[in-house]
PDB file of N, H, CA, C and O in Angstrom:
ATOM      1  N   UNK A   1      98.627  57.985 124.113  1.00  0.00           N
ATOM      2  CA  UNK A   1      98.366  59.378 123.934  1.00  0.00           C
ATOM      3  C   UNK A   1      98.015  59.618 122.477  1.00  0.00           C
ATOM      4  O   UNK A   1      98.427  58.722 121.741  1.00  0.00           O
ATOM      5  N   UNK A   2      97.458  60.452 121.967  1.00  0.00           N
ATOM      6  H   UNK A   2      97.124  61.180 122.565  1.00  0.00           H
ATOM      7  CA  UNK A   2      96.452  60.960 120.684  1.00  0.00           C
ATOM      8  C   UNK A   2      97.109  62.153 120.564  1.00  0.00           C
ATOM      9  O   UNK A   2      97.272  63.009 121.434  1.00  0.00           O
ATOM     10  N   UNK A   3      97.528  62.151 119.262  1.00  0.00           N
ATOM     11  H   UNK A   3      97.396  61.456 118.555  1.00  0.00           H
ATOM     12  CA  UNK A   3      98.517  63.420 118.426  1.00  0.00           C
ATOM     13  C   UNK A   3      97.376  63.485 117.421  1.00  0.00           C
ATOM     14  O   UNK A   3      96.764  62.552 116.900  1.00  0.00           O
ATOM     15  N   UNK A   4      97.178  65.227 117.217  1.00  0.00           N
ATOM     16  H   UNK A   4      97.675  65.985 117.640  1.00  0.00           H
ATOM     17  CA  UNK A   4      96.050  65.393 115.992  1.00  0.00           C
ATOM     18  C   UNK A   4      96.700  66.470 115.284  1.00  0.00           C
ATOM     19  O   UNK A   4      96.731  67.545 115.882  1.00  0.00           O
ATOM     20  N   UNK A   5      97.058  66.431 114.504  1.00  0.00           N
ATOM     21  H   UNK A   5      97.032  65.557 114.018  1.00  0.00           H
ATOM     22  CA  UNK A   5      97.780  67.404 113.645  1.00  0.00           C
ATOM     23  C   UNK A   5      97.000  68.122 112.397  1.00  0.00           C
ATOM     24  O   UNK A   5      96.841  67.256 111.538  1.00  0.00           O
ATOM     25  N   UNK A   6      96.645  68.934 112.118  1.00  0.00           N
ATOM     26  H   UNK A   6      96.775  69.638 112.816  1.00  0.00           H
ATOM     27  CA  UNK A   6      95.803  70.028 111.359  1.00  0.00           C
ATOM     28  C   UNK A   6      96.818  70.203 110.106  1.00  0.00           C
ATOM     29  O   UNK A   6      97.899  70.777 110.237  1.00  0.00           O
ATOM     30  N   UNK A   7      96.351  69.635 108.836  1.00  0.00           N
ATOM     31  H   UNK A   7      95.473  69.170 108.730  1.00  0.00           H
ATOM     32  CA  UNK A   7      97.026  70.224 107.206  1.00  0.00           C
ATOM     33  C   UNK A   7      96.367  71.191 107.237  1.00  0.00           C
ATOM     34  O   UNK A   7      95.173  71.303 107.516  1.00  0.00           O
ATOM     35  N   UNK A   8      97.588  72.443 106.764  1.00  0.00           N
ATOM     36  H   UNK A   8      98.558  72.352 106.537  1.00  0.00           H
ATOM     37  CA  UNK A   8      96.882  73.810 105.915  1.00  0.00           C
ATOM     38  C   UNK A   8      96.254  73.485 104.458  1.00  0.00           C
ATOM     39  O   UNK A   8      96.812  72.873 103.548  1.00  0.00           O
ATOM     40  N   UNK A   9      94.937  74.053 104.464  1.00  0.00           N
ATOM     41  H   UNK A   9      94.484  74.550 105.204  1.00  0.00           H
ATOM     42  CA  UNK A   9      94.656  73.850 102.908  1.00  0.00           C
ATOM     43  C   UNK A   9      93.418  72.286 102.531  1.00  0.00           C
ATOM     44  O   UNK A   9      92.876  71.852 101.514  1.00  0.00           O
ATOM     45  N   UNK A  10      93.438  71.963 103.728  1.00  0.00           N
ATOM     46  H   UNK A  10      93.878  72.316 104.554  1.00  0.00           H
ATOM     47  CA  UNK A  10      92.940  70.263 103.841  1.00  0.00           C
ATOM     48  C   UNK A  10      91.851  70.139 104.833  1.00  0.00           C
ATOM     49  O   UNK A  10      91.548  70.926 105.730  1.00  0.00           O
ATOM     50  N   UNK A  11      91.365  69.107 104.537  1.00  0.00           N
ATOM     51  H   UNK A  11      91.611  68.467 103.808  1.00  0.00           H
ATOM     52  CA  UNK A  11      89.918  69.432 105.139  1.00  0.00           C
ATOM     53  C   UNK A  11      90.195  67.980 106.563  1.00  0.00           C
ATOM     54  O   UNK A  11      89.414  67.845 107.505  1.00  0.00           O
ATOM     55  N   UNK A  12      91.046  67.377 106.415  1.00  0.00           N
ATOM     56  H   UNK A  12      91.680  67.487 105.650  1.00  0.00           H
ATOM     57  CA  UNK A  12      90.911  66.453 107.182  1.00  0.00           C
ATOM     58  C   UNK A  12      92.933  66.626 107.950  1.00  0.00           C
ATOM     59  O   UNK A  12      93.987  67.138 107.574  1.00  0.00           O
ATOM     60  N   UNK A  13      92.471  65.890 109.054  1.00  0.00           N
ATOM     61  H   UNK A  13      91.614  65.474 109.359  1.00  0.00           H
ATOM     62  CA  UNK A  13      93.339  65.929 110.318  1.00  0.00           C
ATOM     63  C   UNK A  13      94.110  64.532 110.233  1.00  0.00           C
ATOM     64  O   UNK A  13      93.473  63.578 109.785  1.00  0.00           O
ATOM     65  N   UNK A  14      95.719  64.301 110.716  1.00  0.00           N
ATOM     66  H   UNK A  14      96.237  65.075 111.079  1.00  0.00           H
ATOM     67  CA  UNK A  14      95.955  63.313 110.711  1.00  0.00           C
ATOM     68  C   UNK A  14      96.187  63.260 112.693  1.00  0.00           C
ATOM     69  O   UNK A  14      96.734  63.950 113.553  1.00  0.00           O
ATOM     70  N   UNK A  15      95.370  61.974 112.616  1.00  0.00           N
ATOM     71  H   UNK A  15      94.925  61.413 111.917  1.00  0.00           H
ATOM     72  CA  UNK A  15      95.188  61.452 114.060  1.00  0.00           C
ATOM     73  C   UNK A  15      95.827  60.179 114.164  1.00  0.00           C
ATOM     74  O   UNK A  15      95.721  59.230 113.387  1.00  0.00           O
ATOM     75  N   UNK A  16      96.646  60.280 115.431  1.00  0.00           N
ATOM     76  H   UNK A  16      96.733  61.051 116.062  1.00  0.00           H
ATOM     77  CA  UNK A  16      97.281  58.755 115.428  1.00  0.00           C
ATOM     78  C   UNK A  16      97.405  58.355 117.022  1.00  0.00           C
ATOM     79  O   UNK A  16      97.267  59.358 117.722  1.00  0.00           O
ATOM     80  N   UNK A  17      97.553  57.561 117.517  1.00  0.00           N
ATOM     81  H   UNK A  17      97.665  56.747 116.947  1.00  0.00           H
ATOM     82  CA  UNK A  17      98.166  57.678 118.510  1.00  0.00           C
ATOM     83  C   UNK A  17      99.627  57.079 118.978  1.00  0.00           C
ATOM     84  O   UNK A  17     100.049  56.289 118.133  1.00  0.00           O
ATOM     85  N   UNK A  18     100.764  57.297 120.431  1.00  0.00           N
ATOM     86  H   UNK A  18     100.421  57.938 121.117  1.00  0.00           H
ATOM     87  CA  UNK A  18     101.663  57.756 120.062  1.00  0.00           C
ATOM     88  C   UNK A  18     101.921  56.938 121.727  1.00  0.00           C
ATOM     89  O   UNK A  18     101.137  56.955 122.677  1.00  0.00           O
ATOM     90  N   UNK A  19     103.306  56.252 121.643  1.00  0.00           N
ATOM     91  H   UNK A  19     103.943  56.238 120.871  1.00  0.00           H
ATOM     92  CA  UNK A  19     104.026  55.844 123.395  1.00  0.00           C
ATOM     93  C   UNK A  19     104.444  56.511 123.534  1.00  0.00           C
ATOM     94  O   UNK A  19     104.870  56.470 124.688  1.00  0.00           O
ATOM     95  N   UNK A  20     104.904  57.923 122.731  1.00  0.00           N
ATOM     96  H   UNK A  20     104.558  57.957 121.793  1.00  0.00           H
ATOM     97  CA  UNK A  20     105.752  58.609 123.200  1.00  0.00           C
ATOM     98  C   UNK A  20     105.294  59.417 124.125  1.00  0.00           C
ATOM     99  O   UNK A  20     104.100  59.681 123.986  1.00  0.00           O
ATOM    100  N   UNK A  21     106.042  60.109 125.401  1.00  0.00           N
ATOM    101  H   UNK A  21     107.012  59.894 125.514  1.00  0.00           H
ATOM    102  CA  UNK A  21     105.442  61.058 126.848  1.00  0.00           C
ATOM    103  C   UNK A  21     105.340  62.500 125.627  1.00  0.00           C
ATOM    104  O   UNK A  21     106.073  62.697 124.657  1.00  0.00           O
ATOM    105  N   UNK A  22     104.100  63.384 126.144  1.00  0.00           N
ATOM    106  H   UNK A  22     103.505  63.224 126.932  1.00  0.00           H
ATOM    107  CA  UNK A  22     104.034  64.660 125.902  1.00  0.00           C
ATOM    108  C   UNK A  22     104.641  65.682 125.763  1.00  0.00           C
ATOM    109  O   UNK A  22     104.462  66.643 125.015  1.00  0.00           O
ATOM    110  N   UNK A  23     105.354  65.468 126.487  1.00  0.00           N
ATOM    111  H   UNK A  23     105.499  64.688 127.095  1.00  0.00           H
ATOM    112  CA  UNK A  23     106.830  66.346 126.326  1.00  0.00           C
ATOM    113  C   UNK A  23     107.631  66.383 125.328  1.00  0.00           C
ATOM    114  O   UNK A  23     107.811  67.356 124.596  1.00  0.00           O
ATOM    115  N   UNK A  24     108.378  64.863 125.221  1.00  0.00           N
ATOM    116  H   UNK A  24     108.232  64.073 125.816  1.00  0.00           H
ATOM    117  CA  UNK A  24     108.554  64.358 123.913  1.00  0.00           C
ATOM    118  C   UNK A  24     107.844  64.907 122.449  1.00  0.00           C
ATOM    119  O   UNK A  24     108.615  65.206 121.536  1.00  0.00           O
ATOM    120  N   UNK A  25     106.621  65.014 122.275  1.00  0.00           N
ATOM    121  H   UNK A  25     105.995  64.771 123.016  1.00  0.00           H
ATOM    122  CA  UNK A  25     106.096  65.235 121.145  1.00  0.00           C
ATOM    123  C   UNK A  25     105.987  66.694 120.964  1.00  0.00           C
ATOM    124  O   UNK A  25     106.114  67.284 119.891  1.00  0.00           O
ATOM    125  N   UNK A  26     105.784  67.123 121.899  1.00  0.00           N
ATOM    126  H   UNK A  26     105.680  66.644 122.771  1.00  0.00           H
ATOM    127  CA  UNK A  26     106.001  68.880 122.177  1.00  0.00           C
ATOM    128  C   UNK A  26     107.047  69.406 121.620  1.00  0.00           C
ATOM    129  O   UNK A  26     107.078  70.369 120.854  1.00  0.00           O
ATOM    130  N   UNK A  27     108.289  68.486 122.179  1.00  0.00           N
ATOM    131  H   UNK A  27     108.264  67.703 122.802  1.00  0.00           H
ATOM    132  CA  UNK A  27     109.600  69.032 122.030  1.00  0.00           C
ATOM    133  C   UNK A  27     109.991  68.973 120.703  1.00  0.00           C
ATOM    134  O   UNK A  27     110.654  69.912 120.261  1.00  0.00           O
ATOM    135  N   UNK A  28     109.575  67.636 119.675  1.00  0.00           N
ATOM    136  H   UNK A  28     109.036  66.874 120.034  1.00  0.00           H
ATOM    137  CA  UNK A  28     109.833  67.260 118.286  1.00  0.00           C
ATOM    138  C   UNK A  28     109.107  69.151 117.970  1.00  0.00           C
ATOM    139  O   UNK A  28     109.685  70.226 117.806  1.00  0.00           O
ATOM    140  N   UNK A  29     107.767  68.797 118.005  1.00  0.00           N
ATOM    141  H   UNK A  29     107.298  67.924 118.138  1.00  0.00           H
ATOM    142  CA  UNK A  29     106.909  69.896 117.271  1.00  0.00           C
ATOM    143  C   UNK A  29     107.904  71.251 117.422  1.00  0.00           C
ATOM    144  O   UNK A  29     108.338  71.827 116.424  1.00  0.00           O
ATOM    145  N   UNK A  30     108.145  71.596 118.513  1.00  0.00           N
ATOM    146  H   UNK A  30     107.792  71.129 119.324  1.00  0.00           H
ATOM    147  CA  UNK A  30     108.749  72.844 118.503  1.00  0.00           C
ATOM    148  C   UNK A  30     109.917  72.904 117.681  1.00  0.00           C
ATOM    149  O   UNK A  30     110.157  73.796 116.867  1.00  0.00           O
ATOM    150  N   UNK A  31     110.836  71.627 118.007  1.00  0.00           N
ATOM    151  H   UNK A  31     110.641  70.902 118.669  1.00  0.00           H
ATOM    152  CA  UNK A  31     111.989  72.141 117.384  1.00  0.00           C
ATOM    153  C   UNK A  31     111.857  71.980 115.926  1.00  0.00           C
ATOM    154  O   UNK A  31     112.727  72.596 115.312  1.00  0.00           O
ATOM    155  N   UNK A  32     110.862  71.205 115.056  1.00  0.00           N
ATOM    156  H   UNK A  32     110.155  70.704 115.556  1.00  0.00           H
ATOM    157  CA  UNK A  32     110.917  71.375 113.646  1.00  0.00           C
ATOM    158  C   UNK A  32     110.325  72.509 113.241  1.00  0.00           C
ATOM    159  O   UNK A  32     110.593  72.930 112.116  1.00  0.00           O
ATOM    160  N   UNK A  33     109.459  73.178 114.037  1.00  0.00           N
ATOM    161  H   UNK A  33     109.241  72.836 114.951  1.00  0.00           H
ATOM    162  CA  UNK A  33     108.718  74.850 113.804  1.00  0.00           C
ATOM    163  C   UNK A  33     109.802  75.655 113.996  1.00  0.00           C
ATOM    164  O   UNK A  33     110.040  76.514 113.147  1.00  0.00           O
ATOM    165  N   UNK A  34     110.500  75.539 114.947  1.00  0.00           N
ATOM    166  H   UNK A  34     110.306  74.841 115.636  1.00  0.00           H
ATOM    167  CA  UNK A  34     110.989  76.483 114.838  1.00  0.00           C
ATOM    168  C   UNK A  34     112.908  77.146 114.088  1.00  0.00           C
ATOM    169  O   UNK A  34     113.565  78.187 114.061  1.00  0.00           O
ATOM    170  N   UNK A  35     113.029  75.638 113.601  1.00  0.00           N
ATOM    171  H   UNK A  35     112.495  74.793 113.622  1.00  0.00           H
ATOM    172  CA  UNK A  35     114.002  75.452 112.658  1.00  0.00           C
ATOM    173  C   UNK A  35     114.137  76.219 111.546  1.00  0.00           C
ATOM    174  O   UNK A  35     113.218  76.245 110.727  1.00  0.00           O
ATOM    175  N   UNK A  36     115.507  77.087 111.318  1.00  0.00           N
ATOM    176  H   UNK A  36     116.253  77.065 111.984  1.00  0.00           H
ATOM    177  CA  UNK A  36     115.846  78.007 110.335  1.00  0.00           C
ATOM    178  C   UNK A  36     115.703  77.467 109.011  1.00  0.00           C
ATOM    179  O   UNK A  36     115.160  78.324 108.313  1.00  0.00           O
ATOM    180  N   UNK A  37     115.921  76.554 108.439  1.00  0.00           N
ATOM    181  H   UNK A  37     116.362  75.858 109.005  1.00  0.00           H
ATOM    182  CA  UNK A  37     115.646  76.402 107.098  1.00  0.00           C
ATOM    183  C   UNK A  37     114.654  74.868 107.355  1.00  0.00           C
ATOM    184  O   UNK A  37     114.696  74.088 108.307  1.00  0.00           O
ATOM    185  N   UNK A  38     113.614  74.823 105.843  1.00  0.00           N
ATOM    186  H   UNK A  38     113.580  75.457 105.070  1.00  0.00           H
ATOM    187  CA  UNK A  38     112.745  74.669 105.631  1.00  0.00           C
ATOM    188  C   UNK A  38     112.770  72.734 106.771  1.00  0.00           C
ATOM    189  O   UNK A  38     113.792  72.108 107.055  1.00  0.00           O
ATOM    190  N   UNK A  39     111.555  72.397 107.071  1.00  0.00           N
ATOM    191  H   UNK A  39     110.725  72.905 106.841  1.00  0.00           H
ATOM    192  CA  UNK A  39     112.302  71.576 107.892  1.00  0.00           C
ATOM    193  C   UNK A  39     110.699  70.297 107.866  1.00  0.00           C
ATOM    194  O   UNK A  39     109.773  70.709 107.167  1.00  0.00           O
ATOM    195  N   UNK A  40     110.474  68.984 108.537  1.00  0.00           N
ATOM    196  H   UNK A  40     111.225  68.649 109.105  1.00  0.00           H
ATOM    197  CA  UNK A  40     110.262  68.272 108.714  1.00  0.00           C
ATOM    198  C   UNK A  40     109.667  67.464 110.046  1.00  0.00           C
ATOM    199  O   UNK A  40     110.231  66.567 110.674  1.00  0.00           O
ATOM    200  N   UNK A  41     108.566  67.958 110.248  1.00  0.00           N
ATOM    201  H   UNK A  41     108.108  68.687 109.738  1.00  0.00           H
ATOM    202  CA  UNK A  41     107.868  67.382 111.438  1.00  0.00           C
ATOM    203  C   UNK A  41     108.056  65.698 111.519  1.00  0.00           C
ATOM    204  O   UNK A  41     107.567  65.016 110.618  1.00  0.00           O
ATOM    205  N   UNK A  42     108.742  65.098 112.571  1.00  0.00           N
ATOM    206  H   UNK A  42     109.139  65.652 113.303  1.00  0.00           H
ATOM    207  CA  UNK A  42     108.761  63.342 112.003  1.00  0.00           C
ATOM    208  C   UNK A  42     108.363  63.001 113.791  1.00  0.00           C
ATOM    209  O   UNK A  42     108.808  63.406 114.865  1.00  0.00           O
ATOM    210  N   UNK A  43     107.332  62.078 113.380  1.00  0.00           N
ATOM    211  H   UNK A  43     106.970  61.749 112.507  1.00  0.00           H
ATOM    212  CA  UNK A  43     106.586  61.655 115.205  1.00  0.00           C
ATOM    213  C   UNK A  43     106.125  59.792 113.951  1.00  0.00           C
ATOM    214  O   UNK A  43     105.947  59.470 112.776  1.00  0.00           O
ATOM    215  N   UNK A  44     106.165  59.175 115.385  1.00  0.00           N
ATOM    216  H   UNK A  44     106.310  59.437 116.339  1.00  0.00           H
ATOM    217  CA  UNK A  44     105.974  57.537 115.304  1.00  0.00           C
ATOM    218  C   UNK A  44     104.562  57.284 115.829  1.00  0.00           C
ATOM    219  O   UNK A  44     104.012  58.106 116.562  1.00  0.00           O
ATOM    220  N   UNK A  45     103.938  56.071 115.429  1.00  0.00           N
ATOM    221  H   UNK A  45     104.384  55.403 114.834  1.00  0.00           H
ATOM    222  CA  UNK A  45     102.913  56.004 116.298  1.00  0.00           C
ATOM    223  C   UNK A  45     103.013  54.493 117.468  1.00  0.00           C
ATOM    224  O   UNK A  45     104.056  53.842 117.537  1.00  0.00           O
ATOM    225  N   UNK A  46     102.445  54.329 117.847  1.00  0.00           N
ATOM    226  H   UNK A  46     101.598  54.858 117.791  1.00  0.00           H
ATOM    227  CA  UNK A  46     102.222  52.785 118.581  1.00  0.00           C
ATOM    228  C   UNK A  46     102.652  51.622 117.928  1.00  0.00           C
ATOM    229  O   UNK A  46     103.155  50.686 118.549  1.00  0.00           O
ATOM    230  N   UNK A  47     102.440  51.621 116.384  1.00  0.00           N
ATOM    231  H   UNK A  47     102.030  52.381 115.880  1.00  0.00           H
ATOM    232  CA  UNK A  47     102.719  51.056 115.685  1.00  0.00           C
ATOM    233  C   UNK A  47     104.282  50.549 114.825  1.00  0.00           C
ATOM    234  O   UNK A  47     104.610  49.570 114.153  1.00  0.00           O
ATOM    235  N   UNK A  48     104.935  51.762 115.268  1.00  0.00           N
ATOM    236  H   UNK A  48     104.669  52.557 115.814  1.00  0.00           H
ATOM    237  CA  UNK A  48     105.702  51.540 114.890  1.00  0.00           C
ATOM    238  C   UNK A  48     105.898  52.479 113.080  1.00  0.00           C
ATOM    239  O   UNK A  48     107.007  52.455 112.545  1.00  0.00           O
ATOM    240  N   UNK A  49     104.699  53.210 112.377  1.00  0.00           N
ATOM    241  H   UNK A  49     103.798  53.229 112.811  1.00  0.00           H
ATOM    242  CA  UNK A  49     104.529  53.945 111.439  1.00  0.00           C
ATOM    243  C   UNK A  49     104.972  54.878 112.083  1.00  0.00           C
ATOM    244  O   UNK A  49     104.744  55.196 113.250  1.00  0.00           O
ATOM    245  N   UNK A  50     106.154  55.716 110.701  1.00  0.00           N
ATOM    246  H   UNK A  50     106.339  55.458 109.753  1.00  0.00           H
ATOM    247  CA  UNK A  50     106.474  56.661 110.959  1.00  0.00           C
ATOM    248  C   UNK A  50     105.457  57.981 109.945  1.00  0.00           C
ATOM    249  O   UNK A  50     104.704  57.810 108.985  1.00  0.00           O
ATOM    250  N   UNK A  51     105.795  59.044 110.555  1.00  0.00           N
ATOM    251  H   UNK A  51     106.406  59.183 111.335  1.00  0.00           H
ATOM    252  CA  UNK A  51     104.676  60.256 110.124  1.00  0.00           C
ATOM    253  C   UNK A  51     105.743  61.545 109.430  1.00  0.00           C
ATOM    254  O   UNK A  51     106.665  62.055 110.066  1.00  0.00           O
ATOM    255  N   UNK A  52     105.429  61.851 108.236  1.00  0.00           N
ATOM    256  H   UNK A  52     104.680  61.437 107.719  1.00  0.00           H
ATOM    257  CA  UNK A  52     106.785  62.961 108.089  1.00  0.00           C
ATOM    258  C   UNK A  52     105.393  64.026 107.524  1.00  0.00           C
ATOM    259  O   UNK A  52     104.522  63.634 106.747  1.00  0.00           O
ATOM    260  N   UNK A  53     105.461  65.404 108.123  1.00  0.00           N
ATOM    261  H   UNK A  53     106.168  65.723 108.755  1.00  0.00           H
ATOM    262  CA  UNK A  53     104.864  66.376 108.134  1.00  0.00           C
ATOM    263  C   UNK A  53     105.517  67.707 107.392  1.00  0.00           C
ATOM    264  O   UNK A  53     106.146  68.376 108.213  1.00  0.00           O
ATOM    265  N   UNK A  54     105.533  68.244 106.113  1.00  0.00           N
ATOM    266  H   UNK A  54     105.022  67.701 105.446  1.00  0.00           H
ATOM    267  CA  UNK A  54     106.592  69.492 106.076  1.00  0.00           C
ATOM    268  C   UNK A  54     105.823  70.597 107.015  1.00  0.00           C
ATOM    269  O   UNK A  54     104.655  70.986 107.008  1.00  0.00           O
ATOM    270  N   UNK A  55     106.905  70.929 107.790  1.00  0.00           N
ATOM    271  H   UNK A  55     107.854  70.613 107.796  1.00  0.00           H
ATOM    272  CA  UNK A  55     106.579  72.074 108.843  1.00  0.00           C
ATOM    273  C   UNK A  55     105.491  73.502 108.376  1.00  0.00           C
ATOM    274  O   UNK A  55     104.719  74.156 109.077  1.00  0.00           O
ATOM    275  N   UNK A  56     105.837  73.614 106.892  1.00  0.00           N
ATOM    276  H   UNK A  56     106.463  73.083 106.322  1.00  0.00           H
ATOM    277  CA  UNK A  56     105.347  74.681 106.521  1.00  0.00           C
ATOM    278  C   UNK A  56     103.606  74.595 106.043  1.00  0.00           C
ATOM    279  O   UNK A  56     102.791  75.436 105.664  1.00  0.00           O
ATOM    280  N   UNK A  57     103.564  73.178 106.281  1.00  0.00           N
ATOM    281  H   UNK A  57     104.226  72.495 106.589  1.00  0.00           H
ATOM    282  CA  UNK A  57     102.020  72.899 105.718  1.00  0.00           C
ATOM    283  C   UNK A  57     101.167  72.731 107.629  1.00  0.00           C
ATOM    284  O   UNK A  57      99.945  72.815 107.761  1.00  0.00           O
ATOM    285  N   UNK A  58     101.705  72.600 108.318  1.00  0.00           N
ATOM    286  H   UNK A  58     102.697  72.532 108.211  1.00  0.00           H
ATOM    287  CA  UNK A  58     101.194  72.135 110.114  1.00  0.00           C
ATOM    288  C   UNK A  58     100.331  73.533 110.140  1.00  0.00           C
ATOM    289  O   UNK A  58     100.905  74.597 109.910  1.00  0.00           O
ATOM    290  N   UNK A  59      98.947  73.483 110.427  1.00  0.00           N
ATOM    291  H   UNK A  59      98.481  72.618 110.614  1.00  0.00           H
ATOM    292  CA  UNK A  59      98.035  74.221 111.145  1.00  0.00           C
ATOM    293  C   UNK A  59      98.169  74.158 112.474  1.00  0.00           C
ATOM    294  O   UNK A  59      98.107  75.291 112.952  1.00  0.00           O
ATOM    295  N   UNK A  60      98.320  73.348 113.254  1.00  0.00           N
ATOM    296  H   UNK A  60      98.370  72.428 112.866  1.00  0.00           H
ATOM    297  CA  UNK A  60      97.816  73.175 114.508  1.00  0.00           C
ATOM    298  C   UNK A  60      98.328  71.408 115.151  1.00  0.00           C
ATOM    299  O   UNK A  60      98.244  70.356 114.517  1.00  0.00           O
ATOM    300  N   UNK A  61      98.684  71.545 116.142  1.00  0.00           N
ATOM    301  H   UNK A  61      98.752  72.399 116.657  1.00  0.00           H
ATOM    302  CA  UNK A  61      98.890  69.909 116.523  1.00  0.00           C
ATOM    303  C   UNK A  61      98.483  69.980 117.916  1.00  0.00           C
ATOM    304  O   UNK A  61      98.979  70.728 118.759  1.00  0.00           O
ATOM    305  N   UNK A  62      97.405  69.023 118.120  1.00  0.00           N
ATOM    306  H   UNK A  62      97.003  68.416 117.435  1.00  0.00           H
ATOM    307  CA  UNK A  62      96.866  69.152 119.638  1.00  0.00           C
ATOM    308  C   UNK A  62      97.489  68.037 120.343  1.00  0.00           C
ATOM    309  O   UNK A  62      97.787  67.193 119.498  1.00  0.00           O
ATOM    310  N   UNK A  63      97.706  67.787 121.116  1.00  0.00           N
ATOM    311  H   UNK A  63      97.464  68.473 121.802  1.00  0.00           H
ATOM    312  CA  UNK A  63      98.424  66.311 121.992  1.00  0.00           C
ATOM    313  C   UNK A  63      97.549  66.333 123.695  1.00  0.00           C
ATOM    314  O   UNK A  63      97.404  67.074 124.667  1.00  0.00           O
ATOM    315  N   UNK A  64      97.102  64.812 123.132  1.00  0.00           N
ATOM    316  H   UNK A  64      97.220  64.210 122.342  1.00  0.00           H
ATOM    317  CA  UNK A  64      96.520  64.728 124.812  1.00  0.00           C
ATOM    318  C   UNK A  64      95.984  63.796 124.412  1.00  0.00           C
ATOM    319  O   UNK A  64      96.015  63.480 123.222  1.00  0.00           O
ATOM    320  N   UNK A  65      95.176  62.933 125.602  1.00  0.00           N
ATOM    321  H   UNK A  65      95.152  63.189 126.568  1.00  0.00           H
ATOM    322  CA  UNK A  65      94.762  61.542 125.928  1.00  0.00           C
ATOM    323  C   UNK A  65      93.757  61.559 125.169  1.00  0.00           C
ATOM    324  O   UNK A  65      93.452  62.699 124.821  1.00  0.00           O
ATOM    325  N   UNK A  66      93.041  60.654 124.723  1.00  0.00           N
ATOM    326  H   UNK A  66      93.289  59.727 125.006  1.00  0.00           H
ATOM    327  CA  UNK A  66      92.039  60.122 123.714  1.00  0.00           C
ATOM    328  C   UNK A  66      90.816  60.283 124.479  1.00  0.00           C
ATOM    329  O   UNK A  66      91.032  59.557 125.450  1.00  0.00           O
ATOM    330  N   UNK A  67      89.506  60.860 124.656  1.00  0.00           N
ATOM    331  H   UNK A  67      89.331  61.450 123.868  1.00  0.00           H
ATOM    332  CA  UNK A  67      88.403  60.763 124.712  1.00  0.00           C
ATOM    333  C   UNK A  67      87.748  58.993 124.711  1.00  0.00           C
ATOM    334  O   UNK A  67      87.596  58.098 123.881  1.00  0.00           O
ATOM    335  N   UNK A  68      87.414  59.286 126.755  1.00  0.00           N
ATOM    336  H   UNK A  68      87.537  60.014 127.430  1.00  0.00           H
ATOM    337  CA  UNK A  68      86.735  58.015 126.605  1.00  0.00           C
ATOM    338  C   UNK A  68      85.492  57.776 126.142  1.00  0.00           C
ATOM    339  O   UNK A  68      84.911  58.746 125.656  1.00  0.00           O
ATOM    340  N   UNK A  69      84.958  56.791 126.163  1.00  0.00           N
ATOM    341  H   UNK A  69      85.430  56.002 126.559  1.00  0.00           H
ATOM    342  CA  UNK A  69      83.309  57.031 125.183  1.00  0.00           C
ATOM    343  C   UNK A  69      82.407  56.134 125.900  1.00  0.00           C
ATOM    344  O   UNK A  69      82.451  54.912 125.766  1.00  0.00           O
ATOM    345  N   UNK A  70      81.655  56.700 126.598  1.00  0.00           N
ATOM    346  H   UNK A  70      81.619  57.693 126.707  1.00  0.00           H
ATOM    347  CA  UNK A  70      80.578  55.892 127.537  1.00  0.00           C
ATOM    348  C   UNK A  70      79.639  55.109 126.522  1.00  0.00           C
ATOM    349  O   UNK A  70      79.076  55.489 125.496  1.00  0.00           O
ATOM    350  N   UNK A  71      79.674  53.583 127.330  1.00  0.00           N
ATOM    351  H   UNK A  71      80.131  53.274 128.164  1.00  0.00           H
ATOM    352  CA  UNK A  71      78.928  52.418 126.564  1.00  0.00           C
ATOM    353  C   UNK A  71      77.898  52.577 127.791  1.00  0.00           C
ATOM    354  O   UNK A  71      78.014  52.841 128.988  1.00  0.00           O
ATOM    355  N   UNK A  72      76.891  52.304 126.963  1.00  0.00           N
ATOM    356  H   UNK A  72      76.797  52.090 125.991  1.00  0.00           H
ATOM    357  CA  UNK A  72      75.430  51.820 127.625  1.00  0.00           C
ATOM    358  C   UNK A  72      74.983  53.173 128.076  1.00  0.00           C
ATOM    359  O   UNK A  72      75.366  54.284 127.708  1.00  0.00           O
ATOM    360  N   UNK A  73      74.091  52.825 128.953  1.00  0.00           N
ATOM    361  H   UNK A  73      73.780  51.923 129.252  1.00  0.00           H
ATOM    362  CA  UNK A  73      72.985  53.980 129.145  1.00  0.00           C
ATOM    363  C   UNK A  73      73.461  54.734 130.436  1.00  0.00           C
ATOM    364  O   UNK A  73      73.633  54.282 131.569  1.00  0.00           O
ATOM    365  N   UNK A  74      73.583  55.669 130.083  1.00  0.00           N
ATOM    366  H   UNK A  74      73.444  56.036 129.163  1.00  0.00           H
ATOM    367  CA  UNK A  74      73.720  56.606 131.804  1.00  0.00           C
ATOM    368  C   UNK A  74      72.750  56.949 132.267  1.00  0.00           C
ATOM    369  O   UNK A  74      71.761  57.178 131.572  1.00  0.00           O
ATOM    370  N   UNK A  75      72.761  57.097 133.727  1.00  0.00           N
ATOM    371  H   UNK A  75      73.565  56.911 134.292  1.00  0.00           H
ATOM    372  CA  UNK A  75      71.497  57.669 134.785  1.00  0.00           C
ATOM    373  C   UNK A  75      71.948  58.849 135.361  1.00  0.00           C
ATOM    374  O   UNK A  75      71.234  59.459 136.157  1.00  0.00           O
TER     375      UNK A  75
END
């Protein structure tokens, strides 16, 4: 699964992808947004890299399957 997360202020997106189920990553996102004092978006990727986000800089985080990409010629 493909996590794309939007910096405020920044022109570029951090994209990774992720074993973790959707839900899972949903559930991180929400609960560091919506945490009373200042707080820490933290998601892993496939790899085993961890990702630390301050909540207050997150534009936007989209989550969903990666775009397949047709090889060769279509008819």
């Amino acid at each position: 699964m493909e996590v794309k997360i939007g910096i405020a202020d920044s022109n570029r997106e951090l994209v990774f992808k992720t074993g973790m189920a959707p839900e899972d990553v949903q559930k991180r996102v929400e609960a560091a947004l919506t945490a009373e004092a200042k707080a820490v978006l933290e998601l892993e990727d496939e790899k085993g890299r961890c990702y630390l986000v301050s909540t207050d800089r997150v534009a936007y985080v989209e989550i969903g399957e990666s775009a397949r990409r047709a090889v060769g010629f279509l008819s």
